[in-house]
N, C-alpha and C positions, 0 to 999 in steps of 0.2 A: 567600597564594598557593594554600593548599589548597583553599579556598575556589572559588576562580577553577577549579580542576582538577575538580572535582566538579560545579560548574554546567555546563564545556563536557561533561560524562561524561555528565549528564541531556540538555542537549542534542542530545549526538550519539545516546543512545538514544530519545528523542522522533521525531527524524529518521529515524532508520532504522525508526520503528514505524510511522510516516507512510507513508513509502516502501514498505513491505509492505504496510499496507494497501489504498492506490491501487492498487499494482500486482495483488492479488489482486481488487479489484476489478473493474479495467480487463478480468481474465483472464474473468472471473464474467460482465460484461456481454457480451464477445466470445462468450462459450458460448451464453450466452439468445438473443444474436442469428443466431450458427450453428442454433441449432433453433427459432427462430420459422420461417428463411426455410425450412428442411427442414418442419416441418408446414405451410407454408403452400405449398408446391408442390403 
């Protein structure tokens, strides 16, 4: 059973590391594209 409590422990930190990385991403890409369309005016 510990066993089992540790792998869901890795998984949910996988997930969560996932999850911040898209999401800092996503933030990252939104920014580039905020100041492409600002120097391209």
């Amino acid at each position: 059973m510990d066993g089992l409590k540790a792998d869901m422990d890795t998984y949910k930190f996988f997930v969560t590391g996932t999850i911040r990385l898209i999401s800092l991403a996503l933030y990252f890409a939104l920014w580039l594209a905020i100041l492409c369309c600002r120097l391209l005016r």
